[in-house]
Legacy VTK file of the C-alpha trace (Angstrom):
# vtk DataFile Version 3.0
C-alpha trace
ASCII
DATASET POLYDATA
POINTS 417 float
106.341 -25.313 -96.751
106.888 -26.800 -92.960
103.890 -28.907 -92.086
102.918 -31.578 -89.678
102.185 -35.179 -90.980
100.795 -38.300 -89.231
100.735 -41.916 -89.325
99.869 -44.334 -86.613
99.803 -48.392 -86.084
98.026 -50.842 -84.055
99.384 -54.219 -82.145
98.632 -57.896 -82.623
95.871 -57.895 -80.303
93.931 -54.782 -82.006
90.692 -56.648 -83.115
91.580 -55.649 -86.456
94.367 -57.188 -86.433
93.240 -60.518 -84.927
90.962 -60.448 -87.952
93.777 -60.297 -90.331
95.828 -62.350 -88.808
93.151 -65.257 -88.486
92.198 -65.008 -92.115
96.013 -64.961 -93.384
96.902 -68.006 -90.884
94.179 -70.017 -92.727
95.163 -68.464 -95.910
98.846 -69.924 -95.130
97.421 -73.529 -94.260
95.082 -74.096 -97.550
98.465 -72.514 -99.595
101.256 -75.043 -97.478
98.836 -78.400 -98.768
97.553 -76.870 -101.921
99.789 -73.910 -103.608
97.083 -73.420 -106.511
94.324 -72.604 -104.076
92.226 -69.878 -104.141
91.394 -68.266 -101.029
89.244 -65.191 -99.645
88.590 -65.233 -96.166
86.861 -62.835 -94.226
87.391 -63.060 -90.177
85.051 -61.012 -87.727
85.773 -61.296 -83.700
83.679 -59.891 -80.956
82.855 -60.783 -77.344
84.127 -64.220 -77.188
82.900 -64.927 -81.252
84.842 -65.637 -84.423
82.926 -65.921 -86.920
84.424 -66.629 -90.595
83.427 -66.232 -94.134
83.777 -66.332 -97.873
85.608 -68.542 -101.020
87.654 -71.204 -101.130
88.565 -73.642 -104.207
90.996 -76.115 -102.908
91.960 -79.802 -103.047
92.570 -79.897 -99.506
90.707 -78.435 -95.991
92.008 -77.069 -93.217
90.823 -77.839 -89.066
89.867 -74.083 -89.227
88.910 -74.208 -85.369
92.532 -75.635 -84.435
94.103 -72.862 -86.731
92.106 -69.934 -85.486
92.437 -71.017 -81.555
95.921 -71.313 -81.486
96.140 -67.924 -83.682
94.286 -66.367 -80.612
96.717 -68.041 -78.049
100.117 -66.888 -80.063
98.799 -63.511 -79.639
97.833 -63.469 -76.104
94.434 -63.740 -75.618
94.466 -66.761 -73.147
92.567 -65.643 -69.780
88.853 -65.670 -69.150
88.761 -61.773 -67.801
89.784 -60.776 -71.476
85.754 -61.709 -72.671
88.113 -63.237 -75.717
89.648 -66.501 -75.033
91.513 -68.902 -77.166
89.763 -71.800 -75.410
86.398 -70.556 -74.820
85.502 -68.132 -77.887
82.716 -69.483 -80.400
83.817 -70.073 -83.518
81.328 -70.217 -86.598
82.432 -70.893 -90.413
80.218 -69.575 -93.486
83.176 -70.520 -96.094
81.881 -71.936 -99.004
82.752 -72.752 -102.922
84.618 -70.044 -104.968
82.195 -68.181 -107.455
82.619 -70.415 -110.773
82.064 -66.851 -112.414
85.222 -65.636 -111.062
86.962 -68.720 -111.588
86.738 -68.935 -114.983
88.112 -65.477 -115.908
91.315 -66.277 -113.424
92.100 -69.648 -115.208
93.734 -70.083 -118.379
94.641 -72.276 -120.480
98.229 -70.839 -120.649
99.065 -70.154 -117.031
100.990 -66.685 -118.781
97.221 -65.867 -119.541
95.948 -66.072 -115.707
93.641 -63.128 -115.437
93.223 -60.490 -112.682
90.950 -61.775 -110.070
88.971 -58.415 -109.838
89.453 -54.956 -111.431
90.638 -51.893 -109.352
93.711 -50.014 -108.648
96.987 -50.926 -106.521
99.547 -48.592 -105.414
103.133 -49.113 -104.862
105.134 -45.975 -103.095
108.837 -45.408 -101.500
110.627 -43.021 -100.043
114.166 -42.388 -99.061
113.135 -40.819 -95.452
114.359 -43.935 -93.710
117.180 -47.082 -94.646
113.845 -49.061 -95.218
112.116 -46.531 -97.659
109.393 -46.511 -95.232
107.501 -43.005 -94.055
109.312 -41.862 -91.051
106.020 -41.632 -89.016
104.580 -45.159 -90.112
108.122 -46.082 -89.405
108.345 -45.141 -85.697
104.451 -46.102 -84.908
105.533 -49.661 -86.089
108.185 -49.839 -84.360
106.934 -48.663 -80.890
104.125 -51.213 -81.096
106.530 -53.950 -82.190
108.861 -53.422 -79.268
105.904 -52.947 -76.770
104.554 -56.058 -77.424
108.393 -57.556 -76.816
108.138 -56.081 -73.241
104.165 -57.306 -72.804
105.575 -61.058 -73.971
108.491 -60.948 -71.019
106.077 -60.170 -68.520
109.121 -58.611 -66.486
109.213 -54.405 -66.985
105.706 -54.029 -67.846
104.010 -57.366 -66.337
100.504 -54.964 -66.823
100.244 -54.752 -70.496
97.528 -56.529 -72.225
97.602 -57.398 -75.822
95.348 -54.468 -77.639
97.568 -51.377 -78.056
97.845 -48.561 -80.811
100.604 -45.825 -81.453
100.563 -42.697 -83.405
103.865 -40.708 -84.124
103.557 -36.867 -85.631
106.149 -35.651 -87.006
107.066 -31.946 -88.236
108.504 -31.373 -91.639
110.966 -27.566 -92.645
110.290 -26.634 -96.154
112.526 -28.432 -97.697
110.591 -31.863 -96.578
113.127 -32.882 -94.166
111.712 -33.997 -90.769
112.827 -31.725 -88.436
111.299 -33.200 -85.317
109.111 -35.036 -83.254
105.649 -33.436 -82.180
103.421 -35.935 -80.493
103.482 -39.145 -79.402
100.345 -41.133 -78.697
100.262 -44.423 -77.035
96.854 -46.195 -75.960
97.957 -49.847 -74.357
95.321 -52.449 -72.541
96.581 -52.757 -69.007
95.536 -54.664 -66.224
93.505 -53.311 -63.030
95.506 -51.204 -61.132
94.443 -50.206 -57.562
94.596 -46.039 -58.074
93.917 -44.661 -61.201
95.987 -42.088 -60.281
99.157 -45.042 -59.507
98.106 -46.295 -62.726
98.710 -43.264 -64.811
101.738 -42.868 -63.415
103.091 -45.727 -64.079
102.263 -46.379 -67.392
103.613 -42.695 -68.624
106.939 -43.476 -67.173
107.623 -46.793 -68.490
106.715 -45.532 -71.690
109.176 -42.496 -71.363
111.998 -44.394 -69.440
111.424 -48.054 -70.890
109.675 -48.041 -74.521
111.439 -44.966 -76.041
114.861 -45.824 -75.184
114.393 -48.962 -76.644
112.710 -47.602 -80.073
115.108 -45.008 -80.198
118.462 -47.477 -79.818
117.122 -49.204 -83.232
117.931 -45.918 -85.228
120.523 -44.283 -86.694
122.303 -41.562 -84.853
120.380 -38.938 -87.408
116.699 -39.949 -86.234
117.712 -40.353 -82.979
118.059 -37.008 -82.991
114.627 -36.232 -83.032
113.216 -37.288 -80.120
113.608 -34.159 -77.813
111.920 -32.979 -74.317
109.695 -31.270 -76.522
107.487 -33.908 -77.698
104.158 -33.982 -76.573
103.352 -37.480 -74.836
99.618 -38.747 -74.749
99.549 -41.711 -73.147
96.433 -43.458 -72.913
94.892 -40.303 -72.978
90.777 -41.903 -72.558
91.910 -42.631 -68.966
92.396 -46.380 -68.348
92.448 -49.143 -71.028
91.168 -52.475 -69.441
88.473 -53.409 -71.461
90.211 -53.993 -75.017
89.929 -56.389 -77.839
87.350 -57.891 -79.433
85.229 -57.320 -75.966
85.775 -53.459 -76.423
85.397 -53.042 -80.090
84.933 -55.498 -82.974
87.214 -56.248 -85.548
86.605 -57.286 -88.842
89.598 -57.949 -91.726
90.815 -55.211 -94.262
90.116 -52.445 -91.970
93.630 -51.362 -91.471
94.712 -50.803 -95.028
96.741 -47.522 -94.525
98.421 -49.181 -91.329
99.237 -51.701 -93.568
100.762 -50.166 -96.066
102.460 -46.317 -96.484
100.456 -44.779 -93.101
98.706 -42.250 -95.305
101.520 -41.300 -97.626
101.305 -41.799 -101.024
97.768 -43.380 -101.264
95.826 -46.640 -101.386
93.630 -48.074 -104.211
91.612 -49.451 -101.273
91.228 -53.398 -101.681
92.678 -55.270 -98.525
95.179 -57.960 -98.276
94.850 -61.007 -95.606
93.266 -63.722 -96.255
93.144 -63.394 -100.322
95.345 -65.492 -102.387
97.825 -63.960 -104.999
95.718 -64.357 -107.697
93.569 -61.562 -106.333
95.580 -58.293 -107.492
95.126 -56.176 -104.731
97.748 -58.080 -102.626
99.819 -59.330 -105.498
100.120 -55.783 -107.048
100.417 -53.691 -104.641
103.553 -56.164 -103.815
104.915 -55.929 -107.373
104.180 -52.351 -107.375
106.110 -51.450 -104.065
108.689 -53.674 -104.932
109.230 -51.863 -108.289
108.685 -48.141 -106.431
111.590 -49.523 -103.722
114.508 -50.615 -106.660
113.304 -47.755 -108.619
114.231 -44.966 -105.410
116.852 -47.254 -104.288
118.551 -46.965 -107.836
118.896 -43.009 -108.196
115.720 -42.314 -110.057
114.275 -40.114 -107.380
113.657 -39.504 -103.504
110.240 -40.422 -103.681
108.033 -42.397 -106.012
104.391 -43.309 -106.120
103.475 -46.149 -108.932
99.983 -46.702 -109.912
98.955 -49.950 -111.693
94.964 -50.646 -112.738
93.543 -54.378 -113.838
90.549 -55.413 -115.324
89.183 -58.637 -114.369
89.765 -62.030 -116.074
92.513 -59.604 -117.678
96.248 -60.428 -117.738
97.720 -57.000 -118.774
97.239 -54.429 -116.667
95.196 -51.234 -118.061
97.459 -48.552 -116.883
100.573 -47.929 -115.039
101.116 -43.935 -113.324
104.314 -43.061 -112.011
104.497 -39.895 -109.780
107.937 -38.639 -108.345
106.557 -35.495 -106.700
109.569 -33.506 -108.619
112.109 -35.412 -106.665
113.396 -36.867 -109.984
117.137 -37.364 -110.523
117.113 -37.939 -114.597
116.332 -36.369 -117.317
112.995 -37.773 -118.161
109.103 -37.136 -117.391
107.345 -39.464 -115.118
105.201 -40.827 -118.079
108.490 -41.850 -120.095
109.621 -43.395 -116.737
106.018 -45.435 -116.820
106.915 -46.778 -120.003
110.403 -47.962 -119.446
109.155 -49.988 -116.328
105.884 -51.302 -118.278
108.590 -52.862 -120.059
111.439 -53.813 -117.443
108.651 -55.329 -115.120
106.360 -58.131 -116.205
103.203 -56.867 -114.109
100.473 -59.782 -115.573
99.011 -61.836 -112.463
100.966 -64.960 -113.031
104.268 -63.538 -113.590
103.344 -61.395 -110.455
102.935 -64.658 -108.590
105.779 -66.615 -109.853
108.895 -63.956 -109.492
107.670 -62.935 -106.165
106.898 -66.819 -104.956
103.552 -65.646 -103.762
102.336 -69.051 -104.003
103.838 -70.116 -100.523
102.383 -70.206 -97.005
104.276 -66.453 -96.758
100.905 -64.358 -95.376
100.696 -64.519 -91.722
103.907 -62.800 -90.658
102.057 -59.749 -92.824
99.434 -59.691 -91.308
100.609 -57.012 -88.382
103.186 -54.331 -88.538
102.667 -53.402 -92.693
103.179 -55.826 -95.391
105.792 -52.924 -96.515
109.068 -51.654 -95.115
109.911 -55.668 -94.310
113.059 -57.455 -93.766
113.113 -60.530 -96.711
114.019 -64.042 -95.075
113.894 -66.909 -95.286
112.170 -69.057 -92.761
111.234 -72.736 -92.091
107.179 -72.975 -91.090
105.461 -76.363 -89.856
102.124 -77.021 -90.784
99.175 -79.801 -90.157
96.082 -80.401 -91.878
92.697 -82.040 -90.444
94.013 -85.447 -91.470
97.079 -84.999 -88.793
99.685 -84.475 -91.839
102.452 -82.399 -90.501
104.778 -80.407 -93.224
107.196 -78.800 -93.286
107.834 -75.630 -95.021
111.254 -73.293 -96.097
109.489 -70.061 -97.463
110.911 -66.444 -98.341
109.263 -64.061 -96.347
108.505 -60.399 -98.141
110.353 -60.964 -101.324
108.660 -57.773 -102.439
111.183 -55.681 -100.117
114.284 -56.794 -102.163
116.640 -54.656 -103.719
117.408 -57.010 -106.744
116.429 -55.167 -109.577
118.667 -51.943 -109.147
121.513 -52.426 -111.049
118.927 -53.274 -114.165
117.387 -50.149 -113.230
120.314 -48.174 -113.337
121.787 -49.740 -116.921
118.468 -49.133 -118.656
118.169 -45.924 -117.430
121.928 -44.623 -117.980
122.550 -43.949 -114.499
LINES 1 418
417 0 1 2 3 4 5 6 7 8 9 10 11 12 13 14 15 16 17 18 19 20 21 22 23 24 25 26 27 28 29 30 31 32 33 34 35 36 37 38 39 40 41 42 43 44 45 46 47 48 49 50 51 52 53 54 55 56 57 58 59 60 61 62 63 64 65 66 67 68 69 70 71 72 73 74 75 76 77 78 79 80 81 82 83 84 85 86 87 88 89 90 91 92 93 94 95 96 97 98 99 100 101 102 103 104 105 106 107 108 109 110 111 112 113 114 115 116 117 118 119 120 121 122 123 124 125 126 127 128 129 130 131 132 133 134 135 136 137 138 139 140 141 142 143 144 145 146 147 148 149 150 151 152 153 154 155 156 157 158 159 160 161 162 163 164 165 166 167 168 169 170 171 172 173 174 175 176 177 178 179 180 181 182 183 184 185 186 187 188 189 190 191 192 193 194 195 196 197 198 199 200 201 202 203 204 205 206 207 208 209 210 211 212 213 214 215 216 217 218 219 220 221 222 223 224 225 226 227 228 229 230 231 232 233 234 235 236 237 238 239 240 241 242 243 244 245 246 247 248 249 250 251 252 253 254 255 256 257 258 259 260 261 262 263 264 265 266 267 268 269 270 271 272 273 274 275 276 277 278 279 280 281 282 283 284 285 286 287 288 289 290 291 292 293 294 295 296 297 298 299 300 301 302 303 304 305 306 307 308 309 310 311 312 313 314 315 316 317 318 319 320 321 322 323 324 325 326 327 328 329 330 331 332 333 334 335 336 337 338 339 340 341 342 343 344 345 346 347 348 349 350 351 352 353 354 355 356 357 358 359 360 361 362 363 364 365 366 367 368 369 370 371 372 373 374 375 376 377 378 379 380 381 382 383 384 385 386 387 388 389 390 391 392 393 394 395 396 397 398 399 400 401 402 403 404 405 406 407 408 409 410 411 412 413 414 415 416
């Protein structure tokens, strides 16, 4: 039946999102000097405060102020009138010593053996609604925020914007699940003082319409372009103004954009977080291995849309149950429980092998951290890091490995397609 669905996104200067960016930059550090440590680092920002907590086990240590400040700065948030500074903000650090509890029921004596680092469930979900089998609506909410920032950071067609923004795209489905439209756009953006409010509302709605949207829209294919028509409801900054943003207007703590990070409310979410926890913690690494298998296995033919379930127990290598679900959009001949059992034995889904074929043990995290960890383009980039001794390396990394297409032909000859 036609319906209505929604997803939305948030920028790099969302307090959220300074959170999780801050705990995955320091993840990336410990990981560049020590690949085998383990990391879980919690970030909270407020009025001109960072304060950071939890585990590490490491050989090395990090100059966690120098790290966090110049996170702050790369985003934006560099002027005194913000109430957040790069320069000026407090910063307070509660990390301490990994659990020994944990630890031992991660470690093995075979690496093969590495446990889960804590039970729970990890979804993995794709979709052939756009080339990056991404949801549509997560999709376009990403993308808007992505290219908005790209006019905040040239400071020449919008020299207003400020660096807290969020986006929200609905879209309206026929029957057949085909999206047949765009209904709303939302757009909330931190601005600077203008001297009307009426001159600022103004202003702001038309560069949206005559600046952003053009530029979103020339990234798709002739098909989606399509969609955006005069009938889409614009609400732009729809509170009145925006100056009072970040971390002075709302505080942000890391892991509380889970659905922004990953399918936008499609499919679903087992609900553990991802920055700032190493790969030996199976919410990140699974949910990677599980939308990288979801991806090859829609990308191969075996249906238009795939949700994959896999469940650890902790200090556990195998995992306790894998679900597939192709909300009847299969293309074979097969139920979604035998298609469950053909990957439990195509993939290799214990924690180390996890780790190893996705190189999850590199300083890969930050560039996560905001716009989804899913729907990614894999590269591979060269990263420089320094340590609190003044040791620079650096670094040639593969960024989202979990977004490649290298498994489909294997797909296809074990499944006879």
């Amino acid at each position: 039946m036609s319906h209505l669905f929604t997803s939305e996104s948030v920028s790099e200067g969302h307090p959220d999102k300074i959170a999780d960016q801050i705990s995955d930059a320091l993840l990336d550090q410990f990981l560049a000097f020590d690949p085998q440590a383990r990391v879980a680092i919690e970030t909270l920002v407020t009025t001109g405060q960072v304060v950071l907590a939890g585990e590490v086990c490491s050989k090395t240590w990090v100059d966690i102020e120098r790290i966090t400040r110049a996170l702050i700065r790369k985003i934006g948030y560099t002027k005194s009138e913000y109430k957040f500074d790069a320069d000026a903000c407090g910063i307070f650090s509660a990390i301490h010593e990994q659990s020994p509890d944990i630890f031992q029921g991660i470690v093995k004596p075979k690496k093969e053996e590495q446990g889960a680092g804590d039970q729970g469930m990890m979804f993995g979900y794709a979709t052939k609604e756009t080339e990056n089998y991404m949801p549509l609506a997560l999709d376009l909410s990403h993308r808007l925020l992505r290219n908005l920032s790209v006019l905040r950071r040239e400071e020449i067609q919008m020299p207003y914007l400020r660096p807290d923004a969020k986006a929200q795209v609905t879209l309206e489905y026929a029957d057949d699940n085909i999206p047949t439209g765009i209904d709303t756009i939302v757009i909330s953006t931190q601005h600077d003082e203008f001297d009307s409010q009426e001159r600022m509302h103004t202003r702001i709605r038309e560069d949206i319409q005559k600046i952003l949207i053009p530029k979103v829209k020339a990234e798709l294919p002739e098909h989606l372009q399509r969609l955006f028509t005069k009938d889409i409801r614009y609400y732009i900054n729809p509170t009145g103004k925006f100056i009072i943003g970040g971390p002075h207007g709302d505080a942000g703590l890391t892991g509380r954009k889970i659905i922004v990070d990953t399918y936008g409310g499609k499919g679903a979410h087992g609900g553990g977080a991802f920055s700032g926890k190493d790969p030996s913690k199976v919410d990140r690494s699974a949910s990677y291995a599980a939308r990288h298998i979801a991806k090859n296995l829609v990308a191969a033919g075996i249906a238009d849309e795939l949700l994959l379930q896999i469940s650890y127990a902790i200090g556990h290598a195998e995992p306790t149950g894998i679900y597939i679900n192709t909300y009847g959009t299969s293309k074979i001949v097969m139920t979604d429980r035998v298609i469950a059992e053909k990957v439990m034995h195509l993939f290799d889904l214990r924690p180390y092998a996890i780790e190893k074929n996705l190189k999850l043990r590199t300083p890969i995290y930050e560039e996560t951290a905001v716009y989804g960890h899913m729907g990614r383009m894999p590269q591979i980039v060269r990263k420089s890091f320094i340590n609190n001794k003044n040791q620079i390396i650096e670094k040639e990394v593969e960024l989202f490995t979990w977004e490649k297409l290298d498994k489909v032909s294997t797909i296809q000859k074990v499944f006879k397609i």
